[in-house]
Every structure is written in C-alpha cells, then in structure tokens.
N, CA, C and O atoms as a GROMACS GRO file, in nm:
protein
  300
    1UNK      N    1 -12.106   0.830   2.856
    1UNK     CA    2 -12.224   0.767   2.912
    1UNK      C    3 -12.325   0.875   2.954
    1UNK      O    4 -12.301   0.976   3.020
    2UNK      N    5 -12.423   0.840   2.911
    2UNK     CA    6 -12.549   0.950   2.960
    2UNK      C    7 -12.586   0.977   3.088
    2UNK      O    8 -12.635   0.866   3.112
    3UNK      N    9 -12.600   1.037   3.188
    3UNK     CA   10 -12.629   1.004   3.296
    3UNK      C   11 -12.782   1.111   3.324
    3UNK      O   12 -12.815   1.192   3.238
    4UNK      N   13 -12.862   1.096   3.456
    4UNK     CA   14 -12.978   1.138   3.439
    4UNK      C   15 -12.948   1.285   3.524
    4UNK      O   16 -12.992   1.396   3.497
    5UNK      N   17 -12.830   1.233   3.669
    5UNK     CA   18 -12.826   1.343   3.724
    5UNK      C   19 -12.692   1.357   3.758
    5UNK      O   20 -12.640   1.248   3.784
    6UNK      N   21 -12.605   1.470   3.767
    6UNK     CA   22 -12.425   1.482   3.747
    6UNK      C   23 -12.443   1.579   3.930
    6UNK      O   24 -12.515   1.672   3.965
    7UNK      N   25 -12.352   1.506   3.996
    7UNK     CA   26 -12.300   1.610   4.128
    7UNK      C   27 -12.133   1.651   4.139
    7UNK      O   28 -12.054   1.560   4.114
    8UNK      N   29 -12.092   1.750   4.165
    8UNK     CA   30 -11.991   1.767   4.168
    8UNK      C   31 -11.947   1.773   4.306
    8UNK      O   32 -12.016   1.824   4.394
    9UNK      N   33 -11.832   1.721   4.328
    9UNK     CA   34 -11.781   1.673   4.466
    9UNK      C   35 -11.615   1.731   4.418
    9UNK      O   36 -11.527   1.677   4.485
   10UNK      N   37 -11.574   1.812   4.335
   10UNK     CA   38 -11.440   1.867   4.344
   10UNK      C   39 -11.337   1.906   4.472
   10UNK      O   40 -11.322   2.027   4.454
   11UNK      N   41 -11.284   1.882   4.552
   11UNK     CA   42 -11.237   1.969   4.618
   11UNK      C   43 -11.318   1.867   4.756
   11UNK      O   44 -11.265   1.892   4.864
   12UNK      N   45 -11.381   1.809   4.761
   12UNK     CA   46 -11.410   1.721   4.907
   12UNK      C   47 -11.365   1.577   4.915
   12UNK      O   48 -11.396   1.486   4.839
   13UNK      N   49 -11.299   1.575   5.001
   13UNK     CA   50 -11.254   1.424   5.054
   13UNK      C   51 -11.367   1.330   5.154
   13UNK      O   52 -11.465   1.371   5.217
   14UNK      N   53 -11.302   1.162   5.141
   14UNK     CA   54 -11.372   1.136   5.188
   14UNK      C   55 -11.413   1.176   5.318
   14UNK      O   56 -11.329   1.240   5.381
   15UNK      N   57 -11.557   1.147   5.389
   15UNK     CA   58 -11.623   1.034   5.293
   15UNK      C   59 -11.752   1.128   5.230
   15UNK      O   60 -11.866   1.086   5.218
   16UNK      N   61 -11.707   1.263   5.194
   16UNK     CA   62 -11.833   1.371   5.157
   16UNK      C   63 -11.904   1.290   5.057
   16UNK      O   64 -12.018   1.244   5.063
   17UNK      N   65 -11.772   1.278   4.919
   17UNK     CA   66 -11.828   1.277   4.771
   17UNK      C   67 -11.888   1.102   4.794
   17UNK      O   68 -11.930   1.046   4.693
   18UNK      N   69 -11.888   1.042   4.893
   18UNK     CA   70 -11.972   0.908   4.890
   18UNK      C   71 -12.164   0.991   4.973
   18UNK      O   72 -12.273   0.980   4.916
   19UNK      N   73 -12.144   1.056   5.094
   19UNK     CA   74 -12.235   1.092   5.117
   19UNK      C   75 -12.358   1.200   5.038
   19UNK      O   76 -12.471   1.228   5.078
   20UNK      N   77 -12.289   1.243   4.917
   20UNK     CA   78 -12.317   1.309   4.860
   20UNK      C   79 -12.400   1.260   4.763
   20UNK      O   80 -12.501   1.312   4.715
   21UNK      N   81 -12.317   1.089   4.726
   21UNK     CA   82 -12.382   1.030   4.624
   21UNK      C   83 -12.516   0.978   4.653
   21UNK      O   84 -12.625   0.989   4.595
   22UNK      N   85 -12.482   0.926   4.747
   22UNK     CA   86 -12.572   0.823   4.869
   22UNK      C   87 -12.740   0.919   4.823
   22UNK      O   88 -12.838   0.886   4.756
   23UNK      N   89 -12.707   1.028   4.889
   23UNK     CA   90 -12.816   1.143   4.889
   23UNK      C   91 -12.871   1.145   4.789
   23UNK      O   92 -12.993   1.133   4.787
   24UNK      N   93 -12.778   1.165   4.641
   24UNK     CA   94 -12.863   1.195   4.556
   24UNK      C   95 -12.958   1.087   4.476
   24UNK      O   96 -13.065   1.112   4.421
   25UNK      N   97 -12.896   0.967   4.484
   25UNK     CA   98 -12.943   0.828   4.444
   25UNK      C   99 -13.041   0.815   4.543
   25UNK      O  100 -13.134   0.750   4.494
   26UNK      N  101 -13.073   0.855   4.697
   26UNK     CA  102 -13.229   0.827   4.732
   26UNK      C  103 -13.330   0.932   4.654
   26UNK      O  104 -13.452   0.925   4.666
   27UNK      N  105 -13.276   1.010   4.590
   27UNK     CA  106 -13.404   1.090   4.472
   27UNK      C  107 -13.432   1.060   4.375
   27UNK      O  108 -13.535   1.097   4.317
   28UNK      N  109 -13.326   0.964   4.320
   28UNK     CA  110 -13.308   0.860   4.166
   28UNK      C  111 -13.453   0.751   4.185
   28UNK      O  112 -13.512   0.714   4.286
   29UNK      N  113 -13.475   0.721   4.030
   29UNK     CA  114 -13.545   0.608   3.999
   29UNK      C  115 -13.449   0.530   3.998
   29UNK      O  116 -13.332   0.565   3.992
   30UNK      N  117 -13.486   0.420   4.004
   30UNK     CA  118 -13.446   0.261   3.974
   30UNK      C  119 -13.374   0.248   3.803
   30UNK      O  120 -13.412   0.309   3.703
   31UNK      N  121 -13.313   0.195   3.810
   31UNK     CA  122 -13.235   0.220   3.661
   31UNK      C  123 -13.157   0.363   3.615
   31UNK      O  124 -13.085   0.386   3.518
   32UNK      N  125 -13.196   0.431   3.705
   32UNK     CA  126 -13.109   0.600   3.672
   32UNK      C  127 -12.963   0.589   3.680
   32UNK      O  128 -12.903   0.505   3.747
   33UNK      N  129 -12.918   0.667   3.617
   33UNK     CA  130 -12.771   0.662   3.659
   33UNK      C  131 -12.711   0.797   3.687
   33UNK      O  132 -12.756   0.902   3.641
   34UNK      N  133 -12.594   0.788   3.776
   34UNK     CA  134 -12.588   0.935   3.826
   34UNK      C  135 -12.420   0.925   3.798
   34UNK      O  136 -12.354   0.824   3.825
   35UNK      N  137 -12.359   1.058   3.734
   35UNK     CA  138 -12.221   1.089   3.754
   35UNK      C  139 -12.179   1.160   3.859
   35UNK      O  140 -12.246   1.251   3.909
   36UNK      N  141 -12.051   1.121   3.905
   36UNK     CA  142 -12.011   1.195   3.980
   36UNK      C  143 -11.835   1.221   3.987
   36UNK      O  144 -11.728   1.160   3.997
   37UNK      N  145 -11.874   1.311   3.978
   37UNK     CA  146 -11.672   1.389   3.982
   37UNK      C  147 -11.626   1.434   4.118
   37UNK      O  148 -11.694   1.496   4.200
   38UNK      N  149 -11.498   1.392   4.131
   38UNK     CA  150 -11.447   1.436   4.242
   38UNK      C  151 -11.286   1.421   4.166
   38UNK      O  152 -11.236   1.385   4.059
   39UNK      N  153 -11.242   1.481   4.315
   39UNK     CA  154 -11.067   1.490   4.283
   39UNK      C  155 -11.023   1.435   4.416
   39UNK      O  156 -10.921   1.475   4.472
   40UNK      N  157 -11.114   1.328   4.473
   40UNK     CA  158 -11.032   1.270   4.610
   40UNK      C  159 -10.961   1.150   4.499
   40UNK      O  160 -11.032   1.094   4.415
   41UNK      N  161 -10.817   1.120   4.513
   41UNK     CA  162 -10.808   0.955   4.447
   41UNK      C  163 -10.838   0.818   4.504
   41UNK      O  164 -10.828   0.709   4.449
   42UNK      N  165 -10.883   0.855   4.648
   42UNK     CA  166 -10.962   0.745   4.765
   42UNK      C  167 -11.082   0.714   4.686
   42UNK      O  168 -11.140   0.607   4.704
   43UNK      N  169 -11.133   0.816   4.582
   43UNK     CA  170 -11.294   0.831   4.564
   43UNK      C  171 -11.273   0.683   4.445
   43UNK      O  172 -11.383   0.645   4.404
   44UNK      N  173 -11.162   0.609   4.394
   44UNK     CA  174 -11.210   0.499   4.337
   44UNK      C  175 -11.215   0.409   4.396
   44UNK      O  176 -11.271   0.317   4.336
   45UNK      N  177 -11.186   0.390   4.478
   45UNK     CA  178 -11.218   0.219   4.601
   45UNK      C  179 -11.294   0.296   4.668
   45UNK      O  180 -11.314   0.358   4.563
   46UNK      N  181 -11.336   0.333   4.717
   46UNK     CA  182 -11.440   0.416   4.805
   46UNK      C  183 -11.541   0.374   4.716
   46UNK      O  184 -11.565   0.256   4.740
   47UNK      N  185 -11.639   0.434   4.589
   47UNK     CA  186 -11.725   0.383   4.519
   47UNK      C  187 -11.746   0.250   4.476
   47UNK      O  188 -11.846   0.192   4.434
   48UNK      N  189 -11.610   0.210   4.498
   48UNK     CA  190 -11.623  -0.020   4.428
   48UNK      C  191 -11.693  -0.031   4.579
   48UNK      O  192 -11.796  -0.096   4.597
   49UNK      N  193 -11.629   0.036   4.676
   49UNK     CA  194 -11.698  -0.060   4.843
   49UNK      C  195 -11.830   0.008   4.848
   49UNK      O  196 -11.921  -0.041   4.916
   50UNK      N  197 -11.849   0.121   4.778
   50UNK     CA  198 -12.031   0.172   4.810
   50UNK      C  199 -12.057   0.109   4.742
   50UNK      O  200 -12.150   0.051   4.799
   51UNK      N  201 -12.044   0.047   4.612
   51UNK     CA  202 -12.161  -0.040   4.510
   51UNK      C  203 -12.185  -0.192   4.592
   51UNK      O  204 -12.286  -0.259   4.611
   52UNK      N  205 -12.067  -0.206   4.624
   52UNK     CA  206 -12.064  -0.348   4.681
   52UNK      C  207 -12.164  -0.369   4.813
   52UNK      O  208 -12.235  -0.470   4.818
   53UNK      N  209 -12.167  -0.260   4.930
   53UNK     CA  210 -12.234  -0.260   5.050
   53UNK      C  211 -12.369  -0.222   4.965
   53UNK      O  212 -12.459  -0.298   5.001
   54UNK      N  213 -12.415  -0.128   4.861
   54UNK     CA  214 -12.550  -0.126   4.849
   54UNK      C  215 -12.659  -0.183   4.753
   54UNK      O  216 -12.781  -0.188   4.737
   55UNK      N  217 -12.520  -0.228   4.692
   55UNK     CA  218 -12.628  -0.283   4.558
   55UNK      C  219 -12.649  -0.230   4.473
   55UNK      O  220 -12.715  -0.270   4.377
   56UNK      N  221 -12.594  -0.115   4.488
   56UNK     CA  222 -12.617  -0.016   4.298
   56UNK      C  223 -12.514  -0.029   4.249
   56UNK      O  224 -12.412  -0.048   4.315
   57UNK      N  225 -12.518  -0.021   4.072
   57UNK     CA  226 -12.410  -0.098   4.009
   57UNK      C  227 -12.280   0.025   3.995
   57UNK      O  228 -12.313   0.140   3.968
   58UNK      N  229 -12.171  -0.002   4.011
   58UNK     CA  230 -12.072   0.033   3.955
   58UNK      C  231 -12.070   0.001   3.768
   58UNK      O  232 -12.058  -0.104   3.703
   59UNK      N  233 -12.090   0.148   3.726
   59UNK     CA  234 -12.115   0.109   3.608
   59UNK      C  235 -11.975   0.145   3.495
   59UNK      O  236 -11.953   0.085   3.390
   60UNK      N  237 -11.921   0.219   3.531
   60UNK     CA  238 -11.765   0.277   3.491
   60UNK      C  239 -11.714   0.395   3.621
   60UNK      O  240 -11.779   0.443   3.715
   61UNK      N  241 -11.570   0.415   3.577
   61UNK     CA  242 -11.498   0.457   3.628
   61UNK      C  243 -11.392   0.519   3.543
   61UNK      O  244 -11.362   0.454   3.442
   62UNK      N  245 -11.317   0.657   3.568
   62UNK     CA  246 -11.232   0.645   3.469
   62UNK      C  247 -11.153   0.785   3.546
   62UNK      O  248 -11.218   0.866   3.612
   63UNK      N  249 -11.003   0.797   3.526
   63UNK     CA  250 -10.917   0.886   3.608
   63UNK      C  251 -10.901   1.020   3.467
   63UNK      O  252 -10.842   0.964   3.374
   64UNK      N  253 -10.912   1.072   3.453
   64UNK     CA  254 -10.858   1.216   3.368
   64UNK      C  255 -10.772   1.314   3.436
   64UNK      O  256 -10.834   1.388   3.513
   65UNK      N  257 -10.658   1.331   3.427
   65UNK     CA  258 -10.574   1.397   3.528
   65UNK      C  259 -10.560   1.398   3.649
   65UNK      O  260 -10.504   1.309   3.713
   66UNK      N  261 -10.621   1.522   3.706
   66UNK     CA  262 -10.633   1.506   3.854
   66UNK      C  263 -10.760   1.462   3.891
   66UNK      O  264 -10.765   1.455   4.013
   67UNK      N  265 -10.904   1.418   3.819
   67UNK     CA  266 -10.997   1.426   3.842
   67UNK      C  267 -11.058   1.260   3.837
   67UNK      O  268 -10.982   1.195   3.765
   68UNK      N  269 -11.163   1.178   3.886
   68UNK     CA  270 -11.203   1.112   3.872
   68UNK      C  271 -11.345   1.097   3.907
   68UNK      O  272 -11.408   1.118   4.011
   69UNK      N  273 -11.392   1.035   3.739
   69UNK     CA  274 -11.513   1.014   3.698
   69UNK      C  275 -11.612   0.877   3.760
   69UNK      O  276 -11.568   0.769   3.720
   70UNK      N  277 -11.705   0.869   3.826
   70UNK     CA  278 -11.792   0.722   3.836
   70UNK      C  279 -11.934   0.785   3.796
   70UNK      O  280 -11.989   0.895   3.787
   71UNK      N  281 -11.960   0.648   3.777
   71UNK     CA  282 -12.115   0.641   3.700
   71UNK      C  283 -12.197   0.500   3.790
   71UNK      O  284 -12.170   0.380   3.788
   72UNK      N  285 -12.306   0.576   3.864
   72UNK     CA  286 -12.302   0.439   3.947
   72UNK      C  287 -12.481   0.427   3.894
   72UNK      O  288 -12.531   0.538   3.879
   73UNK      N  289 -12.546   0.346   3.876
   73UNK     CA  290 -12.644   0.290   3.809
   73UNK      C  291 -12.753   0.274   3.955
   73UNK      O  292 -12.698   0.209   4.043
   74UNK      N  293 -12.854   0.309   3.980
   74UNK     CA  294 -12.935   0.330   4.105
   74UNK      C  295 -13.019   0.158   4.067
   74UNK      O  296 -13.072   0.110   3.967
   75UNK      N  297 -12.990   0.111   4.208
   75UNK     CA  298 -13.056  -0.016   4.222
   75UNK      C  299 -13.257  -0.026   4.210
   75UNK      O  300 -13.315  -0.134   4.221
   0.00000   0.00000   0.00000
C-alpha cells in the first residue's frame, strides 16, 4: 500500500507509537495515508481503539515477525 508519510516507532511502547501517529496525521491532508511500524504487539488493538475514538480509517494491518505494520487513512 502506498502511503504519503512512513514514521518509525521501533523500539517504543505504548502509548508513544499512538502519540506519534496522532502527531503526524495533524500534518496529513484528508485522504492521506500514513504507515507506521512499531514492534510494541499492544500496537494492534491500540490502533483498532485509535481509529475507532477518532475517526480515521484503519486501513490494514499486518504482523511480519517481530514487527507490526498499520496504515491508518487521515479523516
């Protein structure tokens, strides 16, 4: 999936790699989509409850080893 802007959150637990996202999606346009990697495994229910409280879409998700991928779509 293409994304417009990628943050890396490796190595931070919650609730950084959510505050991190939060941040960068208030610099996003509307329709942007942003990746984000981390290696917390909290970080996949953690992102279903940020899309859900804000309204930006959960657009995929996906685990690769130790690492996990979201793609959240800016409201």
């Amino acid at each position: 999936m293409d994304a417009q802007k990628e943050i890396d959150t490796r190595g931070l637990n919650c609730p950084l790699p959510i505050l991190k996202a939060k941040k960068a999606l208030a610099d996003m346009a509307s329709g942007d989509v942003l990746k984000v990697v981390s290696t917390d495994p909290g970080s996949m229910r953690d992102f279903q409850a940020f899309a859900r409280q804000t309204g930006n879409e959960l657009v995929e998700q996906a685990a690769n080893n130790d690492e996990f991928v979201h793609f959240l779509r800016r409201r």
